[in-house]
Each structure stands twice: as structure tokens, then as C-alpha cells.
C-alpha positions in Angstrom: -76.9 328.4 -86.4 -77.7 325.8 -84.0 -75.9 326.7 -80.2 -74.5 323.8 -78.7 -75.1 323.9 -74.7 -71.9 322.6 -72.4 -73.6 320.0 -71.4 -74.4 318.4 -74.9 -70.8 318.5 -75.2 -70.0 316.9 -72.2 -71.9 313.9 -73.7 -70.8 313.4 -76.6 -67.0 313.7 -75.7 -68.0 310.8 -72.9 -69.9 308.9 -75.9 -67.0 309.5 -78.2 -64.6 308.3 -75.3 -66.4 305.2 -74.7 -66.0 304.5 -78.4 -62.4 304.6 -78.6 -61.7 302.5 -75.0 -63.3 299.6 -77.0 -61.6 296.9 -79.6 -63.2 296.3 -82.3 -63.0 292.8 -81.4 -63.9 293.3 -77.4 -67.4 293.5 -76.3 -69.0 296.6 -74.8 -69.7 294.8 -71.3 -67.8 292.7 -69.8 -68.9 289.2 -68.9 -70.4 288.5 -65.8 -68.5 286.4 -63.0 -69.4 282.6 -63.1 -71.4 281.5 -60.4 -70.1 279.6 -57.2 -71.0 275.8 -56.7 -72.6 274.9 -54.3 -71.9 271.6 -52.3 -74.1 269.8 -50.8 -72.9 267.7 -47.8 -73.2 263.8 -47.7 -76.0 262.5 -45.1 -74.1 260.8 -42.5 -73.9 256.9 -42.5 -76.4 255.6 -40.4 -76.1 254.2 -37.2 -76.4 250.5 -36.9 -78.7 248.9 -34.9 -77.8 248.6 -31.0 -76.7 244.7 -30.4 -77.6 245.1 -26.9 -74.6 243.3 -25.4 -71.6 244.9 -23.5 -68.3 245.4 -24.8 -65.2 245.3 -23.6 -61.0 246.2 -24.6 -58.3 246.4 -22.8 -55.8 249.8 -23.2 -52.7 251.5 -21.5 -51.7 254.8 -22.3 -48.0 256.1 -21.1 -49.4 257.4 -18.2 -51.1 254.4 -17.3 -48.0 252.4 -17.4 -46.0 254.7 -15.4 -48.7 254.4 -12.9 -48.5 250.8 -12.5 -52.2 250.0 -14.4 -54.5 249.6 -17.1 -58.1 250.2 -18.2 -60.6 248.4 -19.4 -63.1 250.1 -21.6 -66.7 249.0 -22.0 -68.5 249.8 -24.6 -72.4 249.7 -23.5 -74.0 249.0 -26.7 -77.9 248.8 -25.5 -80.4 251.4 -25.6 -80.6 251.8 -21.9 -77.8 253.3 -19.5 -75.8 250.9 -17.3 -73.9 252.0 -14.2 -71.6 248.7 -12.9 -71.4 248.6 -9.2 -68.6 245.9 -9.6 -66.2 245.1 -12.3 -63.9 242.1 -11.9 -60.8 241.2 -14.5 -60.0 237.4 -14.5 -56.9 236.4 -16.2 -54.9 233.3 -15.5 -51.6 235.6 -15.7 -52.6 236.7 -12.4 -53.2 234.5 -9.0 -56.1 236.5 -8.2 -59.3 238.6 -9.8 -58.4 242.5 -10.5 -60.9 245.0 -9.1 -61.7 248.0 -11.6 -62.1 251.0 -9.9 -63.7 254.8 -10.4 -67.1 253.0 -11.6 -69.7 255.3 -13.4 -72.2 255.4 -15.4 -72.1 253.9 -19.0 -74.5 256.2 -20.8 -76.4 254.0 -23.8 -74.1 253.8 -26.9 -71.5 255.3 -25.1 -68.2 253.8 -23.7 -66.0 254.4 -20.1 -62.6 253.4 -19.3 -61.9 251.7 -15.6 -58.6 251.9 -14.1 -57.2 248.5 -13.0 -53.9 248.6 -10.6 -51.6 246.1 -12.0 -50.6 243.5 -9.0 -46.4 243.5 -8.2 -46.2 239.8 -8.5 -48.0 238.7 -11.8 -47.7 234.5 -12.9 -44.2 234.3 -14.4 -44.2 231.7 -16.7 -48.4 231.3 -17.2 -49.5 230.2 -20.6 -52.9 232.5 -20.2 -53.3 234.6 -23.5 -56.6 236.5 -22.8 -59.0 237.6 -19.9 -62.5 238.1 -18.7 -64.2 240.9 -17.0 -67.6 240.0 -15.3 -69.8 243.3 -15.1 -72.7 243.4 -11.9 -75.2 246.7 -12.8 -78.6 246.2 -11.5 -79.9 243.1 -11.0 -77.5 241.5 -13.6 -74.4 240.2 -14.0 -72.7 239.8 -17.5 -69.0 238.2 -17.8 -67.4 239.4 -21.3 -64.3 238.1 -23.0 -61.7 241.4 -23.0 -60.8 242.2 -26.7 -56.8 243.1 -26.5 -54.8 243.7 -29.8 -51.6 244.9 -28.0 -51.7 242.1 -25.2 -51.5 244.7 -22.3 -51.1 241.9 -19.6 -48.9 240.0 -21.5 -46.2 243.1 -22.1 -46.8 243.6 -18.1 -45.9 240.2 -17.7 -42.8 240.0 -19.5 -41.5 243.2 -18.0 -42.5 242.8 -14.4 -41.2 239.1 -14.3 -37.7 240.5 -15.9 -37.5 243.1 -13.3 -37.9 240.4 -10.8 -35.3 238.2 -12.4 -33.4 241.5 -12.3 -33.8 242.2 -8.4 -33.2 238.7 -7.6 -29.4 239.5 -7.5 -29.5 243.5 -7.9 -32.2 246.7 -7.0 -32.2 249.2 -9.2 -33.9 252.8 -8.9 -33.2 256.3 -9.6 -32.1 259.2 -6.9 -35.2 261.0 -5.9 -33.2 264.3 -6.8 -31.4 266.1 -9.6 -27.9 268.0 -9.0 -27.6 270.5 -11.4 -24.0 271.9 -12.3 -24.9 275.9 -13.2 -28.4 276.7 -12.7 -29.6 278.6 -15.8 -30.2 277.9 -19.5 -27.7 275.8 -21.2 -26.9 273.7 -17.9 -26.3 270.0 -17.5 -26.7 267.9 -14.3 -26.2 264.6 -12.7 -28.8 261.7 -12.4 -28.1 258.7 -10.0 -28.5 255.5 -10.8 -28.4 253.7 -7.3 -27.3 249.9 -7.4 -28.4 247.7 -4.6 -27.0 243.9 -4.4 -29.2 241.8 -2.5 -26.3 240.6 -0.6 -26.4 237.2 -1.0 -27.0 234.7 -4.0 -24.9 234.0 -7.0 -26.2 236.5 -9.7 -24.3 238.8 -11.7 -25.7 242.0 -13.7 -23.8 244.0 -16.3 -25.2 246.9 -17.1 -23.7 247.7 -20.5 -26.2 251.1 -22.0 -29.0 253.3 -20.7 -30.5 255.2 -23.1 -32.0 258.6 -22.7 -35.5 259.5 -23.1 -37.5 261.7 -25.1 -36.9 264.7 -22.5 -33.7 263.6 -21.1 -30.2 263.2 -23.7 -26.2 261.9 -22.9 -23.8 264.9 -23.5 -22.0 262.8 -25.7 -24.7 260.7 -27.7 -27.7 258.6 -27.8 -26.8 256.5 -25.0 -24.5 256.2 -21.5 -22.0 253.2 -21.6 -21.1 252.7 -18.1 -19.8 249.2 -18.5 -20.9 248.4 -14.7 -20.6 244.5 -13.4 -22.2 244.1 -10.1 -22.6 240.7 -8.6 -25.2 239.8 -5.8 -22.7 240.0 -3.1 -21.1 243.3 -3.8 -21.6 246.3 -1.6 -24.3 249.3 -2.7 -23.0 251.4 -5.2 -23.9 255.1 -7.2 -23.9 255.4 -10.6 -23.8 259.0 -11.6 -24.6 259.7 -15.1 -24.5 263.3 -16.8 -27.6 264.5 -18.5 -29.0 267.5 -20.6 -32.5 268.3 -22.0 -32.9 266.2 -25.3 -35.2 269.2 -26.4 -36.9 272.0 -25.5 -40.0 272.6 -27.3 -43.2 273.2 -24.9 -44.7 269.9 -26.3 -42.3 267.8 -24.2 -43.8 269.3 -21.3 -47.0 268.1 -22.0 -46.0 264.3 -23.0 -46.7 261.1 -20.9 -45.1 258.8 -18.2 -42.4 257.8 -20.7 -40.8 261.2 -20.3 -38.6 260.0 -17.2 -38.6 256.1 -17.3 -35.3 254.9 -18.8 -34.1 251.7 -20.9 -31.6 250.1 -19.3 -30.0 247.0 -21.2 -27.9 244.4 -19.0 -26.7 240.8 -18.9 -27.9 239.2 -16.2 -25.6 235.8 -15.8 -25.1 236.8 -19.1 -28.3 236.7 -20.5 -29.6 240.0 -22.5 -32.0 241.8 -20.5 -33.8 245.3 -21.1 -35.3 246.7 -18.4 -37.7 250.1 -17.8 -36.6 252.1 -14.9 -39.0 254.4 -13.7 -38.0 257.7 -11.7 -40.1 258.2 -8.7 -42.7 261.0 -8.8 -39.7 263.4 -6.4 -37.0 262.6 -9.0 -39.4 263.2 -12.4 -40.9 266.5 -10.3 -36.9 267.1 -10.3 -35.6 266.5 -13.5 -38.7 268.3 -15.1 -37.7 271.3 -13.2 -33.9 271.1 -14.4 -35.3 270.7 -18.2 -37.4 273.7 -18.3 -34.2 276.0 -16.4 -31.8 274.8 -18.5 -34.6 275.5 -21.7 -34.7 278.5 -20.4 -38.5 278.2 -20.1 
């Protein structure tokens, strides 16, 4: 008689186990994983060649605008670095050569923007569709024709020559503060639209809409209707206008110049007019402040 140890029986119960876990159709071990493709990245383009000229476009961002500029942007495609000590903008739209300011270096294949103020009294009525900027950086001087797909100059032109139109008969600005009705979230408050005749002269404005901004909302819509008819002779008057925040999100906090420059539209000696009205730095600081208290930020 043959004596059978535990441990023999251990195995074959395992073995005998194993046996029944597995169809007759299912195969003892089960199939490895399939692998993982690997990718392999694209080479980049390649770079073309250097043309060794300068480059130049002209831009304006919303914070240019409310600062009263724009910027040209050079693009120094040479293989050396160029640093201008002089950049001039010529365009007939304006009586005289613009000065670019804040000039640094270019580095090689690299572009810089330069800040150009925007003159108060542009050349209503000029025909000029295009500009020049002349460039002096070592011993050279290079004029370049400015590339501008959005005619910054030309928009500048047609607004600031309406605003003159405008302030021919009429000024219009915005109170440099905010009065707020209940400080606290939820509150509304007052924004004043100051009207100054000239005094003199035939002119007549109607301001018939303002329209809110993407910060700044009506209580009761997309727009105030005040319906106002001033005429050049008239005395100085207030507009006050009742405003809450038009959201509340952090991003508005973090937008451009556009958050606090209002589109007024108006008949002036009954022609249609729209007109930006900018808040000064005081009254944006202002009505900032109101938007966050009232978002209860």
C-alpha cells in the first residue's frame, strides 16, 4: 500500500483545480497585452533663410488705444542684432513725423514693439492710406513701408476727427468719481456724464443711447436712452446715469482699456455720430472699485 504524503495531495487537488477553472475551449494562459505605439515626433519645418531686411507692422491693443497710441513692430530679420537709436513714423494723416519711443535692442530674427503717442490733432480729411518708419541703428539708416491690415491710423483718424466735430459745439467727459447707492454686494451707483456747450456757435447734439461696456451694464437693459438735446449755447449740464456690474467673473478684472470707455451714439445737426468716451484714469480706478464691492470680490 503506497502512503500518500499531505503534500502530494496538496498538489494534485491544485492540479485538479486548475483543470476545472479552464473551458475546453479557453486557453491555459492568457494572452499577453498588445504592445504600445510608439510615435515618433515630426522634425520641425525649417527655418527659412534670413532676408536681411527690416520689417515693420503697425498694431494697437485695447490698452494702447485707451492710452492714446500705437506700436510699431519691427521685425529684424538679419543675422546680426540691431538696436535703433531713432525711429520716426511718417504718414501724411499727420502734419508732422511721430517719434517711437522705449527703443531697444532688436535681437537677430527676433521682433520689438515701439510705442508711438498718437498726436490730438490728426489731418481731418487727408487722403494718406499708408506710412513709413525710417530706422537709424549704427551707422545706417533704413526707411521701411509700415505693413497695416487693420488701418490703425486710419480708425484714429476717423474717431479723433469725429470727437472734434463733436467738441466743436459740445465737451463731453465722464465724472472722475463713482457714487455708489449701498456699499456692499448687489449695489448699483451713479456715473456722470458731464455736458459742456462751448458757448457760442450754432451746433446741436442729441445724444440719443450710451451703451454699457463689458464691465459696466444699464439696470434696465443693454443701453441708457437719455434722449438729451444740447445746443452750443446752452449752459453746462450733468447727466447721471445708473449703472451695475455687467458681470462678475475674475476675468473682467484682468481685461483691457475698453473696460471703462463707453459708446455714445448722437446726432450732431442731425447727422449720426458714434463716439468713444473714455473715463479718466480717477473715474476707471473708481468704477473698478464699485464692480469688485458690489461682486462681492
Amino acid at each position: 500500500m503506497v502512503r500518500r504524503t499531505p503534500s502530494l495531495l496538496l498538489a494534485a487537488g491544485l492540479l485538479l483545480l486548475a483543470g476545472c477553472g479552464a473551458g475546453a475551449d479557453e486557453p491555459a494562459v492568457a494572452p499577453a497585452s498588445p504592445s504600445i505605439r510608439t510615435l515618433t515626433p515630426l522634425p520641425p519645418p525649417p527655418t527659412p533663410p534670413a532676408t536681411g531686411r527690416l520689417v515693420a507692422d503697425m498694431r494697437q491693443a485695447s490698452l494702447d488705444a485707451a492710452r492714446g497710441q500705437m506700436q510699431v513692430w519691427i521685425l529684424n530679420d538679419t543675422l546680426r542684432d540691431v538696436r535703433p537709436t531713432r525711429i520716426l513714423y511718417e504718414d501724411g494723416r499727420f502734419s508732422m513725423p511721430l517719434r517711437a519711443t522705449r527703443l531697444r535692442l532688436i535681437p537677430s530674427r527676433a521682433e520689438r514693439g515701439f510705442p508711438i503717442a498718437l498726436p490730438s490733432r490728426p489731418v481731418c480729411g487727408s487722403t494718406a492710406t499708408s506710412g513709413t518708419i525710417t530706422v537709424w541703428f549704427g551707422d545706417q539708416t533704413q526707411t521701411i513701408k509700415v505693413h497695416d491690415e487693420t488701418d490703425v491710423p486710419g480708425r484714429y483718424l476717423a474717431t479723433r476727427c469725429t470727437e472734434l466735430a463733436v467738441a466743436r459745439a459740445v465737451d463731453l467727459s465722464w465724472s472722475d468719481t463713482v457714487d455708489v447707492s449701498a456699499p456692499g454686494p448687489g449695489s448699483s451707483a451713479t456715473v456722470t456724464l458731464l455736458v459742456r456747450p462751448r458757448g457760442s456757435g450754432d451746433g446741436v447734439v442729441q445724444i440719443q443711447t450710451i451703451a454699457g461696456t463689458p464691465m459696466i451694464s444699464t439696470e434696465g437693459g443693454a443701453v441708457w436712452r437719455p434722449d438729451l438735446t444740447v445746443r452750443a449755447t446752452d449752459p453746462p449740464t450733468e447727466l447721471p446715469l445708473t449703472m451695475i456690474p455687467a458681470r462678475c467673473d475674475d476675468h473682467v478684472f484682468m481685461e483691457g482699456g475698453g473696460m471703462t470707455a463707453f459708446k455714445i451714439h448722437l446726432l450732431l445737426d442731425g447727422r449720426p455720430v458714434d463716439l468713444v468716451v473714455r473715463m479718466s484714469d480717477a473715474g476707471a480706478a473708481a468704477a473698478y472699485s464699485f464692480v469688485r464691492d458690489s461682486c462681492g470680490k
